[in-house]
C-alpha positions, 0 to 999 in steps of 0.5 A, spaced: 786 468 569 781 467 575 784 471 579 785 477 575 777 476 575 777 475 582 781 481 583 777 486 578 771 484 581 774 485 588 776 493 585 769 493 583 766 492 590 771 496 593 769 502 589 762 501 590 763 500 597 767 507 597 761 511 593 756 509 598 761 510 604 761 517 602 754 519 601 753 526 604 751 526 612 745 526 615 742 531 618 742 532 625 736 534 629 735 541 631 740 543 625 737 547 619 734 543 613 738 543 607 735 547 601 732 545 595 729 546 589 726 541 584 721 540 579 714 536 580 711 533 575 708 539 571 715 542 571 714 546 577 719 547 581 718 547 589 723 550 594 723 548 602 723 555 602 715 554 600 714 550 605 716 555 611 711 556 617 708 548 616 710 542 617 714 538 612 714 530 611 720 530 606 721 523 604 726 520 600 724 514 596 728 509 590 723 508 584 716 509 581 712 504 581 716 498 585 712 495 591 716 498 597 715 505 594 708 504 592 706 502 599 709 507 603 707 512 597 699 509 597 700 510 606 702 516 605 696 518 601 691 514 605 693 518 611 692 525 608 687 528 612 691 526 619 697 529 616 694 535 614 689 536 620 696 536 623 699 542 620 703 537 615 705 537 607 709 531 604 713 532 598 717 525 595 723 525 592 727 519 588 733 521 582 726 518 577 725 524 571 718 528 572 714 524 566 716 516 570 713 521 577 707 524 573 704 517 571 706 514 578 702 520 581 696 518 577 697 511 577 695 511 584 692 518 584 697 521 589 695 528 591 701 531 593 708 533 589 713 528 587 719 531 585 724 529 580 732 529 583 735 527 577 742 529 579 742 526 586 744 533 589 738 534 594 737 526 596 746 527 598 745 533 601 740 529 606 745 523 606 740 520 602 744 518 595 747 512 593 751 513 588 753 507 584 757 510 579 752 510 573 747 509 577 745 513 583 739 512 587 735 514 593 735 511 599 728 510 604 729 516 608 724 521 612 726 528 614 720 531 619 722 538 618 719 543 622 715 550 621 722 554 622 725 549 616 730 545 622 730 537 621 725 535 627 727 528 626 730 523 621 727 516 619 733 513 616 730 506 618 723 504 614 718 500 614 713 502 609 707 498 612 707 502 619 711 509 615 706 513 615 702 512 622 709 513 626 710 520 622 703 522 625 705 519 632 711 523 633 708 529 630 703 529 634 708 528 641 713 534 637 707 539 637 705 537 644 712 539 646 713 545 643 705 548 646 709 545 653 
């Protein structure tokens, strides 16, 4: 009996292991940006299209209200006066629904839009879903897209206390480079 257990439970792993295995690819830099349209939290539906012409930090995040998200989401909110003295918009997405995004919006008085991927197509087609069967879930990534809608630089590993200063590091060396 133990064993058939421990063999169910090794299939189990395995099939798991295999689902994120096969999550969508990154983007590359220099390739376009995979398009989207989602709904915030008011039910309004943003497209990447929206953003053309500005600078876009896409950031892709696992749950509402938890620490990790909340800081990198708090971070990005103290910083918007840089981000948007750069040229920049951010947008969050998590597989959440818009109701769980529009109380975490308010709860830490978030000023830009969180969109509600509920189906994980969007976070997949930037590599950033982990699909557990039942359960999918977004992973902590970070597209810096450019005006023309091209992927300028990926963020696939995150530390959410120095997040957001790095996006406006590397923001500011990637506008110097296209004004050279």
């Amino acid at each position: 009996m133990l064993k058939i257990i421990a063999a169910l439970v090794f299939i189990a792993l395995a099939v798991v292991a295999i689902r994120i295995a096969y999550a969508g690819p990154t983007p590359e830099p220099g390739s376009q940006a995979p398009a989207f349209t989602l709904p915030d939290a008011k039910q309004q539906n943003h497209s990447l299209k929206d953003y053309a012409g500005q600078w876009l930090v896409l950031y892709f995040y696992p749950k509402d209200d938890t620490p990790g998200c909340t800081k990198e989401a708090c971070s990005f909110r103290d910083d918007m006066f840089q981000l948007e003295k750069l040229g920049a918009k951010v947008v969050g997405i998590s597989v959440d629904d818009s109701a769980s995004h529009a109380k975490f919006a308010e709860k830490y008085s978030l000023p830009f839009p969180l969109l509600s991927d509920a189906d994980g197509k969007t976070a997949d087609s930037y590599g950033a879903l982990t699909n557990l069967g039942i359960i999918k879930i977004a992973k902590r990534y970070t597209y810096l897209i450019d005006p023309k809608g091209r992927i300028a630089k990926r963020y696939l590993s995150v530390d959410t206390s120095r997040h957001s200063q790095e996006i406006i590091d590397d923001l500011k060396q990637l506008q110097k480079q296209m004004q050279s």
